[in-house]
C-alpha positions as CSV (number, residue, x, y, z in Angstrom):
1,X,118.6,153.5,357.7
2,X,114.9,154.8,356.9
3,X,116.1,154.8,353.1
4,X,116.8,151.5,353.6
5,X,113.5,150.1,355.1
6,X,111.8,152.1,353.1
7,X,113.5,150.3,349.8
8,X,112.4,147.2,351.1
9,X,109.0,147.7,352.1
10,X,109.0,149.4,348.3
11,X,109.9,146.2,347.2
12,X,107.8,144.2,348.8
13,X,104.5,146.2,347.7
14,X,105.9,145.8,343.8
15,X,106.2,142.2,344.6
16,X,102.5,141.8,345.9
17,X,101.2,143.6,343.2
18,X,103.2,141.8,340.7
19,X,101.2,138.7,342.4
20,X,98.5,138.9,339.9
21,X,95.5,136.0,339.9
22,X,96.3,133.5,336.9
23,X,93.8,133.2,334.1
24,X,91.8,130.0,335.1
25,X,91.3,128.5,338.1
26,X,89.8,125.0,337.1
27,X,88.3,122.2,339.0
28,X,88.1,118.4,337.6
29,X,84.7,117.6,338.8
30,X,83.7,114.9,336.3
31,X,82.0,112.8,338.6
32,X,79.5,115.3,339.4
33,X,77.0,113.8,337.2
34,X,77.1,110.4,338.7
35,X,76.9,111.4,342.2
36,X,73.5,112.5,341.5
37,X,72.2,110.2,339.9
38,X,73.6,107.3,341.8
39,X,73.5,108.9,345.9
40,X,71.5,111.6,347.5
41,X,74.2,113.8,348.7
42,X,73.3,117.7,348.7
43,X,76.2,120.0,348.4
44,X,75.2,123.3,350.7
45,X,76.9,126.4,350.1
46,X,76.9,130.2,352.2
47,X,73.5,130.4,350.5
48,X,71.8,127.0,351.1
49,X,71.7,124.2,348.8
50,X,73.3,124.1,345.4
51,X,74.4,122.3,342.6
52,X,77.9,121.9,342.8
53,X,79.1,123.0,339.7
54,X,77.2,126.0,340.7
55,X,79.2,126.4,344.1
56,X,82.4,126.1,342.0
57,X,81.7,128.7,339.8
58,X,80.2,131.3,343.1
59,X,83.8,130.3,344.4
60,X,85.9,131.4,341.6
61,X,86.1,128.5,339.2
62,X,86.3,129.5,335.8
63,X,87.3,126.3,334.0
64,X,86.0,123.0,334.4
65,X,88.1,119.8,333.4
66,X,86.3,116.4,331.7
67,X,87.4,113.6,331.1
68,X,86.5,111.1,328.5
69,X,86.8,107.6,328.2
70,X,86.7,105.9,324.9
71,X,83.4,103.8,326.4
72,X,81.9,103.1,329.9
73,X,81.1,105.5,332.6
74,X,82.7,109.2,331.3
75,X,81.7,108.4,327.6
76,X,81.5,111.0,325.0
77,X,77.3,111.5,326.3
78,X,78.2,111.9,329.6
79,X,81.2,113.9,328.7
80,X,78.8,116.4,326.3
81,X,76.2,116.7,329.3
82,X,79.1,117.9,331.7
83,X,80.3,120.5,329.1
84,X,76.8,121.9,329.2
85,X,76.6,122.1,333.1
86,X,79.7,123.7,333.4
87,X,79.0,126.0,330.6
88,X,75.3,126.8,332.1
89,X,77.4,128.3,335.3
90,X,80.3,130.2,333.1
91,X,83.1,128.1,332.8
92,X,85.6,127.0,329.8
93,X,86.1,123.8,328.9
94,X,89.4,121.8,329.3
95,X,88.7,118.2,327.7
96,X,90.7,115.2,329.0
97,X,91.1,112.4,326.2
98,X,91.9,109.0,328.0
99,X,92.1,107.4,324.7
100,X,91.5,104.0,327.1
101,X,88.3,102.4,327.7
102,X,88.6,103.3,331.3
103,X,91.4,104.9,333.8
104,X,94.7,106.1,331.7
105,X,97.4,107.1,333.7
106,X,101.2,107.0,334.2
107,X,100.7,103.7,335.0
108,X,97.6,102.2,332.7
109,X,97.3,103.1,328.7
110,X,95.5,100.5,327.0
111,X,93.8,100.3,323.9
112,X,90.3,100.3,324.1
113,X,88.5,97.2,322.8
114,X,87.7,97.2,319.5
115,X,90.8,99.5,318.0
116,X,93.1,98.5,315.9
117,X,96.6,97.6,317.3
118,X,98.9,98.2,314.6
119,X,100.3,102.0,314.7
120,X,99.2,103.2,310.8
121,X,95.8,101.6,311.9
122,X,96.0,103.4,315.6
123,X,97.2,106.7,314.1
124,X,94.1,106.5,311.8
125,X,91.8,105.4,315.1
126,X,93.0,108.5,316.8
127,X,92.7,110.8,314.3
128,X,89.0,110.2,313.7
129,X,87.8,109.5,317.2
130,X,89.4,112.8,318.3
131,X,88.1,114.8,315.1
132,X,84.4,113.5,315.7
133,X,84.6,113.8,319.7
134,X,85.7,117.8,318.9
135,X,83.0,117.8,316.4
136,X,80.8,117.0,318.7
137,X,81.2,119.5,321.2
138,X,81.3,122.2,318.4
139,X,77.8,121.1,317.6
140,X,75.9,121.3,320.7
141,X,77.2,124.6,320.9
142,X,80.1,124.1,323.9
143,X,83.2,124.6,322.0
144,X,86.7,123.5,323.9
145,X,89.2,126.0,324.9
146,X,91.4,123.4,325.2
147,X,92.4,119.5,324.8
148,X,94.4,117.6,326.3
149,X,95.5,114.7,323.8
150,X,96.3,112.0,326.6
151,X,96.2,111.5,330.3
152,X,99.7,111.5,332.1
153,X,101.4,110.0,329.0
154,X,105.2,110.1,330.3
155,X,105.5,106.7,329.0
156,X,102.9,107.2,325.9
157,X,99.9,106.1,325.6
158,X,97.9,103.2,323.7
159,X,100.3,100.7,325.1
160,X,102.1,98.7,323.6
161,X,102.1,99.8,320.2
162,X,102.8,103.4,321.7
163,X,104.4,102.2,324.7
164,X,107.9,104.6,324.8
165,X,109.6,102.3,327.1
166,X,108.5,99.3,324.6
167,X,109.0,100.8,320.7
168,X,110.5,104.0,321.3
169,X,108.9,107.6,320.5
170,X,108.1,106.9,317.3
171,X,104.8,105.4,317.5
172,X,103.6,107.8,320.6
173,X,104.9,111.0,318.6
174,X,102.6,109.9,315.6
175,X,99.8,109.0,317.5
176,X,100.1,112.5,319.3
177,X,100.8,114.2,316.0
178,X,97.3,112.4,314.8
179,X,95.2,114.1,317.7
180,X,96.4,117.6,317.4
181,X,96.1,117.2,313.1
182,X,92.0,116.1,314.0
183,X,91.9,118.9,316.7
184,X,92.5,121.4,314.3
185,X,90.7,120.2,311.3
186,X,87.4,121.3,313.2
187,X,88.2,123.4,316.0
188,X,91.4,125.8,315.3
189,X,90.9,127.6,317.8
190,X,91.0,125.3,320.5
191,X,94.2,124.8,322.7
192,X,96.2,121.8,322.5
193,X,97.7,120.2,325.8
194,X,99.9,117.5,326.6
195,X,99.8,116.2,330.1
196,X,102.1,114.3,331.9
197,X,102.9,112.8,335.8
198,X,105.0,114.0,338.1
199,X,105.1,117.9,337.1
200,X,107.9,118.5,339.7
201,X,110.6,115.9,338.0
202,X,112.5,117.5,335.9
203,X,114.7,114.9,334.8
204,X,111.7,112.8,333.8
205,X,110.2,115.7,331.9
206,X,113.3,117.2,329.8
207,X,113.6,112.9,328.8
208,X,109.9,112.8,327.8
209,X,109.9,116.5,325.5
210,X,113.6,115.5,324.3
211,X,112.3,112.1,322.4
212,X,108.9,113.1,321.4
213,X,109.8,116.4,319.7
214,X,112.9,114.5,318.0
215,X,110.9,112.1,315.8
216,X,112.6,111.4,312.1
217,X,109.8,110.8,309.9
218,X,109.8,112.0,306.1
219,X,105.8,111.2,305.8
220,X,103.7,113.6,305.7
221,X,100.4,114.5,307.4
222,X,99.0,111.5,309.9
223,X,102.5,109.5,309.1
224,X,104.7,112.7,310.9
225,X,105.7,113.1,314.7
226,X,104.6,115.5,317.0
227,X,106.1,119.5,317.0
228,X,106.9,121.7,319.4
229,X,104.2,124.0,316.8
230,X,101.5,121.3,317.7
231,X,101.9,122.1,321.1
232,X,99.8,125.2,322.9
233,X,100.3,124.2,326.5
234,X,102.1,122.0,328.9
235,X,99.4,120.7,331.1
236,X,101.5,118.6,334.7
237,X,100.4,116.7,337.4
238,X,101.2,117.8,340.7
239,X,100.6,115.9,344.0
240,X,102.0,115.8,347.5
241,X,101.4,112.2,348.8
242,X,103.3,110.0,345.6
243,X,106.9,110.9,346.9
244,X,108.5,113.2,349.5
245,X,110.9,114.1,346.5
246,X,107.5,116.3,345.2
247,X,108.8,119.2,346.6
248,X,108.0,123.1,345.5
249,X,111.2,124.1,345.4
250,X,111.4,120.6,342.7
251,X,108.6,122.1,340.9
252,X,109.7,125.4,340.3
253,X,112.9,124.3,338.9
254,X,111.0,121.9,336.3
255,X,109.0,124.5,335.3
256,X,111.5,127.4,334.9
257,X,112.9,124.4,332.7
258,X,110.0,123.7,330.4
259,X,109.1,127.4,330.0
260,X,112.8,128.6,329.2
261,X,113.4,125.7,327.0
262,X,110.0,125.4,324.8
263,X,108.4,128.9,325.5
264,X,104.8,127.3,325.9
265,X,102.0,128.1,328.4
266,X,102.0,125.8,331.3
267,X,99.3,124.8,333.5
268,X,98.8,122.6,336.8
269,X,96.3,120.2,335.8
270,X,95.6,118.1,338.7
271,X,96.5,118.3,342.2
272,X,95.1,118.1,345.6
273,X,95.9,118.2,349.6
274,X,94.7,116.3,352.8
275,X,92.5,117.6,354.8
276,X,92.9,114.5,357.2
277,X,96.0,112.3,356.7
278,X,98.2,110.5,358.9
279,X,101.1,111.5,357.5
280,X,103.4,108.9,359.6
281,X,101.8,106.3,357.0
282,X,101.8,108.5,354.0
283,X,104.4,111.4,354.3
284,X,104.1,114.4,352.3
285,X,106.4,116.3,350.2
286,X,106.0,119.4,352.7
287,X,105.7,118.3,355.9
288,X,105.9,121.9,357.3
289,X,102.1,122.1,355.4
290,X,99.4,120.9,358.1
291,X,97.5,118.0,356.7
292,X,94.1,119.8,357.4
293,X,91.5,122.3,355.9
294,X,94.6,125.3,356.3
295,X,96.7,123.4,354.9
296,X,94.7,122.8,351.5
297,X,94.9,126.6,351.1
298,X,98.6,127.0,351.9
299,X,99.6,124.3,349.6
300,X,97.0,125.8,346.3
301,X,98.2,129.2,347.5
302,X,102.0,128.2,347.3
303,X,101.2,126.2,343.8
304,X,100.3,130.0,342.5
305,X,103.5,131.4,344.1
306,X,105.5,128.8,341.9
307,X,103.4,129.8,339.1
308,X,103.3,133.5,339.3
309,X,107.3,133.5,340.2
310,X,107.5,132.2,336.5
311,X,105.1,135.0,335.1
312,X,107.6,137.6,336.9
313,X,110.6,135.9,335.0
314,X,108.6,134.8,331.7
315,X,106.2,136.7,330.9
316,X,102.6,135.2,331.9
317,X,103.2,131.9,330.7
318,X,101.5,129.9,333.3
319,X,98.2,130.1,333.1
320,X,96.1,128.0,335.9
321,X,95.7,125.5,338.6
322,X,92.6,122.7,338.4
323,X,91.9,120.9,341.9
324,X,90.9,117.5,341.1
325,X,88.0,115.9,342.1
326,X,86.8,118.3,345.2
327,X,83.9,117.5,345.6
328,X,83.7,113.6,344.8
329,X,82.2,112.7,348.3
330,X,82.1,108.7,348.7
331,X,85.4,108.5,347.1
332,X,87.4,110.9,349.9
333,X,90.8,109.8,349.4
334,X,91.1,110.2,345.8
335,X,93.6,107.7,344.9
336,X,96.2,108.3,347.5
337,X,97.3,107.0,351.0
338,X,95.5,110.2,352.7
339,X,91.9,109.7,354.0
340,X,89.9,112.6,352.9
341,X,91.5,115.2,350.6
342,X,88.2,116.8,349.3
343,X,87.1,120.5,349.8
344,X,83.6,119.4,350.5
345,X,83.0,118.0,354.2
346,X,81.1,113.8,354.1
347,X,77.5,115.2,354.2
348,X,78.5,118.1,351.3
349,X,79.0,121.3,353.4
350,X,81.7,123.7,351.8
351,X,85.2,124.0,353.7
352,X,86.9,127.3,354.2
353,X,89.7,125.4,351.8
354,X,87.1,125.8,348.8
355,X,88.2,129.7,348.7
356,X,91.1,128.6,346.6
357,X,89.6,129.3,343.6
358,X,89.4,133.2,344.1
359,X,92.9,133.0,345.2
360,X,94.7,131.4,342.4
């Protein structure tokens, strides 16, 4: 009997040291920059007041996430300006091309104004916005660790011409093939992501990488599709409050899928969790998670438990979480049916939830 107790508390001590922190621990916070200049809030920290990008990183951030918009409010300026904020406090750079003039998402990809809409004049469009936008970064000195070429693309991305519900995966798989070709004209070194919705269905995900890797296309150079070599990391969405079907259990089965299937990194590029929801209106995927401050912790905290079970089985292959938008007070609920899912309280005082970051 003691042989046997002692087996398992053996085992459970090899599990928890097994439970290693993942390499980033990432925050989107790209509307820091506009709350100050636009409001008077004051983020306040342990310590007293802060900058916020500075109370990321004292909380275990390491990487910060931008995006870009083609024009308007998160141009490439305002994106450049972030990059040196977030550098300034110690953080990498994960870069999120909209390729849109404003919002892309599962549900929005347009073209931004001006483009052309034909797909050899698109693929060319791509191909040099993205290789001077990299260039850029190189050149004030914050290089990108890595790149996300799209925003939630699962149905492509400069619609309709790369619409993969409209013309197929042709046109998206060259315009993706375009991005990662001006990515690493300039910047080799810098990791290439694609991002998609709905991290947790797997069925949705196994459609998307079974077309776009399975482009015919003799051409050569900005004429070919995209490869599973032009590929560095798998970048997914993952949020609670968009279907009850978003379960963990649903998200580690995807992503034992992707990793045992393509052998890429994987990473957890947005999510987020209600403190305050009423979740008889908007019903969560894990209703045995309180919708409150604890409840932010336990959900990040069982994210990294997904994560780190695939480590254990794969061999390191996921390699972070990013929070999204923590700290974007005026805008609480974030997009979704849940009032207030920020880590920040209204006036700016840090939650207990914002210890996340030194616990991915």
């Amino acid at each position: 009997m003691r042989s046997s107790l002692l087996s398992v508390v053996l085992s459970g001590l090899s599990l928890l040291q097994a439970a290693t922190a993942l390499p980033y621990h990432g925050a989107d916070f790209s509307s820091l920059i506009l709350l100050e200049t636009t409001t008077d809030i004051t983020y306040t920290g342990s310590s007293g007041p802060a900058p916020y990008d500075q109370l990321l990183a004292d909380y275990g951030a390491n990487l910060a996430r931008i995006r870009i918009w083609t024009t308007g409010t998160y141009n490439l300026t305002y994106g450049l300006a972030m990059a040196k904020r977030a550098q300034a406090v110690g953080m990498d750079l994960l870069i999120d091309l909209h390729y849109d003039d404003t919002w892309a998402d599962a549900g929005h990809q347009a073209i931004p104004a001006g483009w052309p809409t034909d797909l050899e004049g698109l693929t060319s469009q791509v191909y040099n916005y993205t290789k001077e936008l990299v260039t850029a970064f190189n050149d004030q000195g914050t290089p990108i660790q890595f790149i996300q070429i799209g925003n939630e693309i699962n149905d492509g991305l400069l619609w309709p011409t790369g619409q993969i519900s409209v013309n197929g995966f042709t046109p998206a798989s060259e315009l993706l093939h375009a991005g990662v070709l001006a990515v690493r004209s300039v910047s080799p070194s810098t990791n290439t992501v694609i991002h998609l919705a709905n991290g947790w269905d797997q069925a949705d995900v196994a459609y998307f990488y079974g077309g776009i890797f399975n482009v015919s296309s003799t051409e050569e150079g900005l004429g070919g599709g995209l490869t599973e070599t032009d590929v560095d990391a798998m970048g997914f969405s993952y949020y609670p409050f968009y279907g009850t079907n978003a379960t963990l259990d649903a998200l580690s089965s995807s992503m034992e899928y992707v990793v045992s299937t393509y052998d890429k990194d994987i990473m957890v590029v947005e999510t987020d969790w209600p403190a305050v929801c009423n979740t008889t209106e908007t019903p969560l995927s894990e209703p045995t998670i309180p919708a409150d401050i604890e409840g932010q912790s336990i959900w990040t905290d069982d994210i990294f438990s997904v994560l780190n079970g695939i480590n254990l089985d794969y061999g390191d292959k996921a390699i972070g979480i990013v929070y999204w938008e923590p700290g974007w007070i005026g805008n609480a609920a974030l997009g979704s049916g849940c009032a207030d899912n920020l880590l920040v309280t209204s006036t700016g005082e840090m939650r207990e939830s914002m210890y996340i970051f030194s616990n991915m």
